[in-house]
Structure formats: C-alpha cells, structure tokens
Biotite code that builds the C-alpha atoms (Angstrom):
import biotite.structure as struc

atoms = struc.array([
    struc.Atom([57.446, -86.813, 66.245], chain_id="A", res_id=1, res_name="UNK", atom_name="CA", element="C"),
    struc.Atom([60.299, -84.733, 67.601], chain_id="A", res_id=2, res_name="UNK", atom_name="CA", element="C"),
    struc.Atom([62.531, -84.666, 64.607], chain_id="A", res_id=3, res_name="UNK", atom_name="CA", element="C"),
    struc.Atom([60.288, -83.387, 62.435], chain_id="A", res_id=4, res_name="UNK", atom_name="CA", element="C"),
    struc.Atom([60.854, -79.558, 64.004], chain_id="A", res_id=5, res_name="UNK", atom_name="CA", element="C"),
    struc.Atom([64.662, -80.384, 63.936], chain_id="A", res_id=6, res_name="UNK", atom_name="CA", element="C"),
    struc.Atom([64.350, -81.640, 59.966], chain_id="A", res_id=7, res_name="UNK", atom_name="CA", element="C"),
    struc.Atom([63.086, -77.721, 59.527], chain_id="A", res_id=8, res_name="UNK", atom_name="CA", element="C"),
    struc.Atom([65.010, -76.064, 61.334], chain_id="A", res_id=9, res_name="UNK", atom_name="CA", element="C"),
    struc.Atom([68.111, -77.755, 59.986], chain_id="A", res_id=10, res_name="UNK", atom_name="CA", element="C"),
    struc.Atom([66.545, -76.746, 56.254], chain_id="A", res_id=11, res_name="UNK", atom_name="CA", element="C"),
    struc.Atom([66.494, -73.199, 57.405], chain_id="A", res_id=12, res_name="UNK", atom_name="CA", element="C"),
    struc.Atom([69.300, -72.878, 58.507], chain_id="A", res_id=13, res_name="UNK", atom_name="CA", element="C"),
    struc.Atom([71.040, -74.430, 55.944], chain_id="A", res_id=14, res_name="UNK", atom_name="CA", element="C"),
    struc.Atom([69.333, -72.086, 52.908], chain_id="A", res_id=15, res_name="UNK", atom_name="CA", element="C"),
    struc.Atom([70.870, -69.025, 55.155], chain_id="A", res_id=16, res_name="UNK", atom_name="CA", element="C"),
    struc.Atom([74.241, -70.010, 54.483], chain_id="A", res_id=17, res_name="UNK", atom_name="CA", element="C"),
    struc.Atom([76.755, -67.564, 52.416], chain_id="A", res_id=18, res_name="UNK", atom_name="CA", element="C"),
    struc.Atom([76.360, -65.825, 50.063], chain_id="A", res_id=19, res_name="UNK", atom_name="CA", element="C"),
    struc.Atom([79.330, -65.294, 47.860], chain_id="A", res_id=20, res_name="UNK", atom_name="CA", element="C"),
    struc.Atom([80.224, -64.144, 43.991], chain_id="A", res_id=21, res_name="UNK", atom_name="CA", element="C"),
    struc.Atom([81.219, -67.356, 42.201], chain_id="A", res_id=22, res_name="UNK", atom_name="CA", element="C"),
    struc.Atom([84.456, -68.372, 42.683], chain_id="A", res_id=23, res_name="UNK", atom_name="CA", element="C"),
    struc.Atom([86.525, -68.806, 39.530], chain_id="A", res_id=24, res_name="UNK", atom_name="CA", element="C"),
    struc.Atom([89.355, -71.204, 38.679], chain_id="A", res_id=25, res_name="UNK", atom_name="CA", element="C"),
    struc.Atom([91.043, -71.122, 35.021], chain_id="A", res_id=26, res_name="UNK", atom_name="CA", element="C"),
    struc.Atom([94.585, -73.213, 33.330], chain_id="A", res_id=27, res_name="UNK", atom_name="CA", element="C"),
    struc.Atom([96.429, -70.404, 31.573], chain_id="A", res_id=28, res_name="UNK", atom_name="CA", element="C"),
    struc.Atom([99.162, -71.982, 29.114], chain_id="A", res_id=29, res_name="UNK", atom_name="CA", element="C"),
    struc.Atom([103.245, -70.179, 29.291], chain_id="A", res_id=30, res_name="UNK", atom_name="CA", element="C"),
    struc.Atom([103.972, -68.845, 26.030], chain_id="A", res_id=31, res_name="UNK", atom_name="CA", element="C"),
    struc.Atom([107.893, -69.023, 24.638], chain_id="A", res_id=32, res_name="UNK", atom_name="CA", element="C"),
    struc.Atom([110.240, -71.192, 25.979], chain_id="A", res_id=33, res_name="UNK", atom_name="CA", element="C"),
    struc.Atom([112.073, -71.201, 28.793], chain_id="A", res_id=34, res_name="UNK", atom_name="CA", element="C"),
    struc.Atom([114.217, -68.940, 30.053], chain_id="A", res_id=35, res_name="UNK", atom_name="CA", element="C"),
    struc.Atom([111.409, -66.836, 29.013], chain_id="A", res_id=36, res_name="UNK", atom_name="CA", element="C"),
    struc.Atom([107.736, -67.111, 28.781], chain_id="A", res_id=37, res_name="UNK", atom_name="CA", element="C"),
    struc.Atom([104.857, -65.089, 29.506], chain_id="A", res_id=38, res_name="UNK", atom_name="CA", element="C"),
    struc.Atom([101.109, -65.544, 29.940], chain_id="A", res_id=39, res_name="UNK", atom_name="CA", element="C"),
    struc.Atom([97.924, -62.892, 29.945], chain_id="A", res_id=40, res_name="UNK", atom_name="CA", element="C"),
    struc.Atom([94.756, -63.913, 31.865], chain_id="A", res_id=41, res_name="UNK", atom_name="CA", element="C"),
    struc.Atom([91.104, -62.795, 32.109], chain_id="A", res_id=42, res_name="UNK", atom_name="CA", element="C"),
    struc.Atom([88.589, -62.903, 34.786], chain_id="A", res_id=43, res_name="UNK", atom_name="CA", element="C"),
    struc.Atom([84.811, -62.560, 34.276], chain_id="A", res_id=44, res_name="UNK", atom_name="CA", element="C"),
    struc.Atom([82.620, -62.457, 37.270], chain_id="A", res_id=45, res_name="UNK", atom_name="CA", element="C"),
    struc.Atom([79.066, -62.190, 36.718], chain_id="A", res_id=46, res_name="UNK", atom_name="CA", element="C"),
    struc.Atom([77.663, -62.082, 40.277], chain_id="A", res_id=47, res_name="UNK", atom_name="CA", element="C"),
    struc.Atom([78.318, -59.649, 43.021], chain_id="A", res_id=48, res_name="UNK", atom_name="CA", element="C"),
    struc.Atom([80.090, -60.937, 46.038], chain_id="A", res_id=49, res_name="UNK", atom_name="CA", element="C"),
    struc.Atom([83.137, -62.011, 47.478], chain_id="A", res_id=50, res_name="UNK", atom_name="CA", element="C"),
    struc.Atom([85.207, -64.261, 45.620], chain_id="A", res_id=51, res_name="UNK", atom_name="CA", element="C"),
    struc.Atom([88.066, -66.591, 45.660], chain_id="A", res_id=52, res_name="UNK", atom_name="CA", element="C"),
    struc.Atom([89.912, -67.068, 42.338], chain_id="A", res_id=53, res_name="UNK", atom_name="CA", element="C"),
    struc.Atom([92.625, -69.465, 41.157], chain_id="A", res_id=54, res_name="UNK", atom_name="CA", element="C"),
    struc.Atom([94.746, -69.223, 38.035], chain_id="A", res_id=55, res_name="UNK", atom_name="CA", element="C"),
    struc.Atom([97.390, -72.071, 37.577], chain_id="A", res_id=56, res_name="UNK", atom_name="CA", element="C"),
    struc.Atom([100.134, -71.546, 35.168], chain_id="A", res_id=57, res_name="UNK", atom_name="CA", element="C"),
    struc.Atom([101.115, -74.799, 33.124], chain_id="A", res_id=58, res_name="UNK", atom_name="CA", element="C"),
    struc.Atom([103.888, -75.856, 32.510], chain_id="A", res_id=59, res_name="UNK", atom_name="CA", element="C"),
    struc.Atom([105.111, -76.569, 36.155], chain_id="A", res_id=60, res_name="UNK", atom_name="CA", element="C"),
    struc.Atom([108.588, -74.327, 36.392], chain_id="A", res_id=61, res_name="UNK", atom_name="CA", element="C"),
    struc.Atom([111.857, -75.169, 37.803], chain_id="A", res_id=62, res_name="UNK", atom_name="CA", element="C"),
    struc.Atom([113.893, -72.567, 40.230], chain_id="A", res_id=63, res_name="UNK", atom_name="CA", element="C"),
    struc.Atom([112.720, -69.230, 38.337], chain_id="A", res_id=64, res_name="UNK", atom_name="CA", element="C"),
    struc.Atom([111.720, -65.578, 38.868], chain_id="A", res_id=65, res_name="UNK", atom_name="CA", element="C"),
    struc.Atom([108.276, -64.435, 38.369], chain_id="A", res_id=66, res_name="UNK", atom_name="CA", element="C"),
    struc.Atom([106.245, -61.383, 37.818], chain_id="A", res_id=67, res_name="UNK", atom_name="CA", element="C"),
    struc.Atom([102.922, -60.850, 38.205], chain_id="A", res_id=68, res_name="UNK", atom_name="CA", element="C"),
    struc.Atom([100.360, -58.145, 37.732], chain_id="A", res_id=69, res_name="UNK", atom_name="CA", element="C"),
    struc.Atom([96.357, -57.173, 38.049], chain_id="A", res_id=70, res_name="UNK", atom_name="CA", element="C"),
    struc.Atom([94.463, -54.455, 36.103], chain_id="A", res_id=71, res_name="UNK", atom_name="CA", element="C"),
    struc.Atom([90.707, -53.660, 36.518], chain_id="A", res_id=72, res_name="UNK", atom_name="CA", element="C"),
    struc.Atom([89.268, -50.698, 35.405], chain_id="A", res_id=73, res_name="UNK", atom_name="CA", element="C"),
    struc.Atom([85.571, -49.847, 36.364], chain_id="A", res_id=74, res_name="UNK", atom_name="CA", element="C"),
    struc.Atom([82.603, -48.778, 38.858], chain_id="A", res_id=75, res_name="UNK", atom_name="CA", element="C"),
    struc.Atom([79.464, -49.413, 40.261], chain_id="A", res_id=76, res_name="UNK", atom_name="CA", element="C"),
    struc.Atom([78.431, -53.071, 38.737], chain_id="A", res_id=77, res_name="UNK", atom_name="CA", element="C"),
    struc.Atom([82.006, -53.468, 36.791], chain_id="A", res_id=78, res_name="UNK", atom_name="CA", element="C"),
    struc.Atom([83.860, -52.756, 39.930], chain_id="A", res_id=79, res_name="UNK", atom_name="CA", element="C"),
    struc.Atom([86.292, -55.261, 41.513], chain_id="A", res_id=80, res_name="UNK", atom_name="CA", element="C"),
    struc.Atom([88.034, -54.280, 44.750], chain_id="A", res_id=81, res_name="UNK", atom_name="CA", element="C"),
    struc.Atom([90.937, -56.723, 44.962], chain_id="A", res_id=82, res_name="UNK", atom_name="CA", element="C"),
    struc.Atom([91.541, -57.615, 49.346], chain_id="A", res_id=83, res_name="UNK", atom_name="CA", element="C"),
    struc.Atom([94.565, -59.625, 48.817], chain_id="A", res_id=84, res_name="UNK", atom_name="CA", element="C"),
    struc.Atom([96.574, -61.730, 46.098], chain_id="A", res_id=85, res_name="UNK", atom_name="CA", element="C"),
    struc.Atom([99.551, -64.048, 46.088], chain_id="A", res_id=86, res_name="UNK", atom_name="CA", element="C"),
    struc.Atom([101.413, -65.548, 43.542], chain_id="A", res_id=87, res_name="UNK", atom_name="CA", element="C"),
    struc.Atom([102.620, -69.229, 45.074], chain_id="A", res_id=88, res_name="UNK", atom_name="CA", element="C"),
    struc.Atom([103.280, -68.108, 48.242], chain_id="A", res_id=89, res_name="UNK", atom_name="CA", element="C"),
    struc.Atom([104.497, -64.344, 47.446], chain_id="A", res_id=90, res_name="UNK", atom_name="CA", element="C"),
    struc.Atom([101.963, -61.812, 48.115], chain_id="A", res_id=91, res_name="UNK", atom_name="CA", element="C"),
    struc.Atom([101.121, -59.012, 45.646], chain_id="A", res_id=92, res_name="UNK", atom_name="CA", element="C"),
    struc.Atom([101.186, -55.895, 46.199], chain_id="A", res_id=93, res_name="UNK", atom_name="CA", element="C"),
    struc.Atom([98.029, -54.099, 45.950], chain_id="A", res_id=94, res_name="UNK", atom_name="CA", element="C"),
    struc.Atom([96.773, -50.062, 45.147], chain_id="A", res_id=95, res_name="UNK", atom_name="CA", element="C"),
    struc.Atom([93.845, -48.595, 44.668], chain_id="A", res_id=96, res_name="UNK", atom_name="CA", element="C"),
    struc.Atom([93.955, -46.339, 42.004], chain_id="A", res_id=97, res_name="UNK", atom_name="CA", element="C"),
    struc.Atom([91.237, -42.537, 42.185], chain_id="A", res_id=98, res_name="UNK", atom_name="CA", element="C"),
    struc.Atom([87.843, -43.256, 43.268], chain_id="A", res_id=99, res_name="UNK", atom_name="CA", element="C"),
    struc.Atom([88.347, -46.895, 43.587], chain_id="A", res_id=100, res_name="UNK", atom_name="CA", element="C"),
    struc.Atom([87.715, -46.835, 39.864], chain_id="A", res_id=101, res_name="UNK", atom_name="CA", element="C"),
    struc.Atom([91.349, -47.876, 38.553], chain_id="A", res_id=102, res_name="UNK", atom_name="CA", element="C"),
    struc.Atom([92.822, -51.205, 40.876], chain_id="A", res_id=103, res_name="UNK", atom_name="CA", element="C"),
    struc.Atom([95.619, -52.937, 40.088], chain_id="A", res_id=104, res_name="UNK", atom_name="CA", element="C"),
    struc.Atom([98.674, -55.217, 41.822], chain_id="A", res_id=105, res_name="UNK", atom_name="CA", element="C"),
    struc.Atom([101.552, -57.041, 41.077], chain_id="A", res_id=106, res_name="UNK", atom_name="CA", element="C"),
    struc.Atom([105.208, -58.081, 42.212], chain_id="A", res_id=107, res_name="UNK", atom_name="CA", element="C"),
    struc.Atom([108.609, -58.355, 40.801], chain_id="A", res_id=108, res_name="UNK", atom_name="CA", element="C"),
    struc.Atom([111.164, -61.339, 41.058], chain_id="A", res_id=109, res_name="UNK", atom_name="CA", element="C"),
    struc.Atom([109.575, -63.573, 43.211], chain_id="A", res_id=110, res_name="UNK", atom_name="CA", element="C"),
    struc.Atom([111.458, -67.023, 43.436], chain_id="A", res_id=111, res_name="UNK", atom_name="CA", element="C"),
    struc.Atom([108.933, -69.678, 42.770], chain_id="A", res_id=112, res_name="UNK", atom_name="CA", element="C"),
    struc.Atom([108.925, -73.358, 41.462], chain_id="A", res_id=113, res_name="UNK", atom_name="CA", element="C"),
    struc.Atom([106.813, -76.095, 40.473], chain_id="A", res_id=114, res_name="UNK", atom_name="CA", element="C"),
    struc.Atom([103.548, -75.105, 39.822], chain_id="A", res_id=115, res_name="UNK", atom_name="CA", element="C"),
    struc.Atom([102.582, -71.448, 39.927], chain_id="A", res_id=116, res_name="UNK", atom_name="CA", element="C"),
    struc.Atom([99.509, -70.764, 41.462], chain_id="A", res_id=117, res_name="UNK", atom_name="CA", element="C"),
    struc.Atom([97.958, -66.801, 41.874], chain_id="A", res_id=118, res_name="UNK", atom_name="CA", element="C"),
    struc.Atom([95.032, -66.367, 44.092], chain_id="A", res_id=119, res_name="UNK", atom_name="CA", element="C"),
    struc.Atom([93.049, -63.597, 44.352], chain_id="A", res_id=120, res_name="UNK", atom_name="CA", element="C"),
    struc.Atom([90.055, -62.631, 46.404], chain_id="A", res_id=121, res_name="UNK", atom_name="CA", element="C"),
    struc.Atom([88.112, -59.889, 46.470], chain_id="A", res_id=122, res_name="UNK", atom_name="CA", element="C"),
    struc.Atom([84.668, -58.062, 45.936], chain_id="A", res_id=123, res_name="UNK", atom_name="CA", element="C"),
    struc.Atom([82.916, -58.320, 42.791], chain_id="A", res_id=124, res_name="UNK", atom_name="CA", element="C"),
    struc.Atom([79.995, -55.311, 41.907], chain_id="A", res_id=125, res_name="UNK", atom_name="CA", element="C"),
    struc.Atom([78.993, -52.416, 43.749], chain_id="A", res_id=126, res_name="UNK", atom_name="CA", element="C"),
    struc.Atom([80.606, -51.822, 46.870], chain_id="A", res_id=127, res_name="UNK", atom_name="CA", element="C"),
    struc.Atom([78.878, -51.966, 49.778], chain_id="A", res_id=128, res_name="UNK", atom_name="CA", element="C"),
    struc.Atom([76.210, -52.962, 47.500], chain_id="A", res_id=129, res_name="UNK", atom_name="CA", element="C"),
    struc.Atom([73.944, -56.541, 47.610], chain_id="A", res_id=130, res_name="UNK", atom_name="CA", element="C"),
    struc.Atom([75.325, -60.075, 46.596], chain_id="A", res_id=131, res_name="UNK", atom_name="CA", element="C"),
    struc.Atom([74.378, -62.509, 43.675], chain_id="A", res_id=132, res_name="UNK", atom_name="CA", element="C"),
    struc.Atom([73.206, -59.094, 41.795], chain_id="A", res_id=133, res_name="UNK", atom_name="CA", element="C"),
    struc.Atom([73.619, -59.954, 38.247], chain_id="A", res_id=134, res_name="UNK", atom_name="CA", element="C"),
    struc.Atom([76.923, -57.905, 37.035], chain_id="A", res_id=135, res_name="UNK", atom_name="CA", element="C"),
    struc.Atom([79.826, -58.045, 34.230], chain_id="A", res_id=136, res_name="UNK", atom_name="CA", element="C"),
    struc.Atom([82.522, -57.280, 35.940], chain_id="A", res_id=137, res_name="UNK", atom_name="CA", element="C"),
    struc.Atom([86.199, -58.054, 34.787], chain_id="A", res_id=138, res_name="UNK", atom_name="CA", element="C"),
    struc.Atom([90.052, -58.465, 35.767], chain_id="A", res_id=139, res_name="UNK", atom_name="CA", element="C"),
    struc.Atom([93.205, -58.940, 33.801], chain_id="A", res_id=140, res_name="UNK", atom_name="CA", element="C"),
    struc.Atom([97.102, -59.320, 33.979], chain_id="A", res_id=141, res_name="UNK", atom_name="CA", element="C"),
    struc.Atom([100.320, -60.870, 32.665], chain_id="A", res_id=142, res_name="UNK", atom_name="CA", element="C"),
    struc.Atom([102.658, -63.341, 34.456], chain_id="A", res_id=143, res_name="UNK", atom_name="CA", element="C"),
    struc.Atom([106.384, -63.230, 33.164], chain_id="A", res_id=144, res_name="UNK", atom_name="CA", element="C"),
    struc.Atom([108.777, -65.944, 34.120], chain_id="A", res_id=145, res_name="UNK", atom_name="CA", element="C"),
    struc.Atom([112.608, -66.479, 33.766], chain_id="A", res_id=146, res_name="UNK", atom_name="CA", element="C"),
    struc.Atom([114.263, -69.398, 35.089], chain_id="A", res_id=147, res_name="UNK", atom_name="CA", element="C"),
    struc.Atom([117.351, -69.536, 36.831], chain_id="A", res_id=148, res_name="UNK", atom_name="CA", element="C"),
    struc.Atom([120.125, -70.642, 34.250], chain_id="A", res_id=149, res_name="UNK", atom_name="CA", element="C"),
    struc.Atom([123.523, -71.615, 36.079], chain_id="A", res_id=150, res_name="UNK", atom_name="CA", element="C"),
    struc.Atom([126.244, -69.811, 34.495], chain_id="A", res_id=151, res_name="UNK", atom_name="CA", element="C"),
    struc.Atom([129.319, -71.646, 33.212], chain_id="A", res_id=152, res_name="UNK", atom_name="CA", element="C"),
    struc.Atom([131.374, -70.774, 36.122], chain_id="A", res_id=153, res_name="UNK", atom_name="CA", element="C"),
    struc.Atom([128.971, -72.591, 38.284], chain_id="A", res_id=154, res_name="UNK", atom_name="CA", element="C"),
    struc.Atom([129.440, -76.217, 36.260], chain_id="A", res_id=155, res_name="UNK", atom_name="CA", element="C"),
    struc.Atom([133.231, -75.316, 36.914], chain_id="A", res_id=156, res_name="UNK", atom_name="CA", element="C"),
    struc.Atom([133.294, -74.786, 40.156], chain_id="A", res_id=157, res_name="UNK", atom_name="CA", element="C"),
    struc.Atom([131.100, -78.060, 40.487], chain_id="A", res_id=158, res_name="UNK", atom_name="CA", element="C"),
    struc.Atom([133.443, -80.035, 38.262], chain_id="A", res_id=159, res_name="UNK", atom_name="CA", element="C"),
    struc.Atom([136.271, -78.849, 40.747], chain_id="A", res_id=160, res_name="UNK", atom_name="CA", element="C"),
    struc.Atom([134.848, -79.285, 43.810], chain_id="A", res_id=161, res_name="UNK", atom_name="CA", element="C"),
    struc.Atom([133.860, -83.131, 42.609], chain_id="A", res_id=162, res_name="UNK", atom_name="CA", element="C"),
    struc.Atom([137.696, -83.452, 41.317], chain_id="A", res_id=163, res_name="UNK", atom_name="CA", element="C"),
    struc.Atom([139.143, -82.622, 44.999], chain_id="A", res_id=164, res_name="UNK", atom_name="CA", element="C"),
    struc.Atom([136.855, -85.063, 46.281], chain_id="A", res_id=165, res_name="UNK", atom_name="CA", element="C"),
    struc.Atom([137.982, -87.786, 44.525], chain_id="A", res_id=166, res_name="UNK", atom_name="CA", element="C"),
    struc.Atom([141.677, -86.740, 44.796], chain_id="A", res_id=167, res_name="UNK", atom_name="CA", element="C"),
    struc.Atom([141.003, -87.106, 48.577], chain_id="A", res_id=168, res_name="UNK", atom_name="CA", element="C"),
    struc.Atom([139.238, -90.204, 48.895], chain_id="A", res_id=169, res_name="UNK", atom_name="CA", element="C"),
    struc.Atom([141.647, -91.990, 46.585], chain_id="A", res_id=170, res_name="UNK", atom_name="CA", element="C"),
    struc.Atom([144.310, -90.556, 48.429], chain_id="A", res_id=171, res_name="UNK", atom_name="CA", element="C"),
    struc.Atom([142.624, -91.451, 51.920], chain_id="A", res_id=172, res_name="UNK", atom_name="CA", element="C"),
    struc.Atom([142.183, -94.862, 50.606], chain_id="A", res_id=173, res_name="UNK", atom_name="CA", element="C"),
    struc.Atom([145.891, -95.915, 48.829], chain_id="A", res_id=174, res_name="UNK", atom_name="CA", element="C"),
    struc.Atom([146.756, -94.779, 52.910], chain_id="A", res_id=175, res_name="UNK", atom_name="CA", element="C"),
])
C-alpha cells in the first residue's frame, strides 16, 4: 500500500498552505449624476495578514477623470500598511504618514472607462506581527468622477469635417 504515505503527505502539505488576512471585495454605488458623482467606501478586516481587496464602482463610466483616495488611521491590531493600490490600471500613490500610524494614498485625473475597479493590497494588524490574529482593523476613501463632456466646438468641427466629405465625394462622383 504505497499511496497511503503519499495520501498523508499530500494532506500535510496541503494544511501548510498560506496564510493570508481575508481578502475583501465590495459594489460601491456613484452618487449624482454624471458629469459628476462621487462615492465613499469602507474596509473592515478582521484578521491579520496580507490581503487583496477589490472595490468596483457601478455604474460602468464612459471616457472620464477620476480621483481616488485611502485614509487609515491606527496601530498595533488597527494598523493597515497599504503595499500598493491602483485604480483601473492607474496606480496610487502611496505615504506613510509618523510612526506608520497615519497611511493614506490617492491620485488625481486619471483617465479611466468602463468599469472602475481599485485594488488594494496590503498588511492587516500588527506589523511584523502573526497572521489570522483576530483584529478590527479599518480603511476608508472617496472616489470622484467627471466625465469628459465634448464642448460645442467639437460637434462643429465634426459637423464640418463630415460636410467637406460629402462635398468631395459628390464632387468626385458627378466627375
């Protein structure tokens, strides 16, 4: 009975696996209406770790600017050390604020559309301290978009353009 010894040591190693804080997803609804809306969000990790976070925006946006930012405030097992973030593709920029107590991020006027999408990862709880050590720890920010509104001139210049065309193929065409 050979695969009894490989049974075990394939159930060992799989209960050695990592560790990790729970990773968090959350739908956070735009407020206002378009060109401008806004949204806050809140993050509550309860486990030490490193974690993986994703907050979608709804609705999906056309062509629009966007600006994000983090906020956490705390130490010891309400600490959150924030490793990197990106909004869509965009990363944010991140700072630690004195003591690694105050940590925060953001950006301003990233182009995005569709979709918006921030991930953030990071350490939850003491750090260097043990994982899946029961914590409260918590994150916040805003997200402020504006879409991109042609102005009038734009429609004119498109109305134009479309009007030379047509002067040109009739005038290719009665040739």
């Amino acid at each position: 009975m050979k695969l009894k010894p490989l049974f075990l040591a394939a159930a060992l190693a799989a209960s050695f696996g990592t560790v990790m804080a729970e990773d968090l997803t959350s739908t956070v609804a735009l407020a206002g209406v378009a060109p401008l809306q806004t949204a806050g969000f809140s993050m509550t990790h309860m486990y030490s770790g490193e974690f993986w976070d994703f907050i979608t925006f709804t609705p999906s946006v056309g062509p629009a600017l966007v600006d994000t930012s983090l906020i956490t405030i705390g130490f010891g097992a309400s600490n959150i050390n924030f490793w990197e973030a990106y909004i869509g593709a965009t990363p944010l920029t991140l700072i630690a604020g004195p003591m690694g107590i105050i940590e925060g991020g953001g950006v301003f006027g990233a182009s995005e559309s569709g979709t918006l999408q921030l991930l953030v990862h990071g350490w939850a709880g003491p750090s260097p301290g043990p994982e899946q050590m029961p914590i409260n720890a918590v994150y916040s920010g805003t997200l402020n978009v504006v879409t991109v509104v042609p102005e009038p001139e734009t429609y004119g210049m498109l109305l134009g353009g479309l009007g030379v065309l047509a002067f040109l193929a009739r005038r290719r065409k009665a040739a």
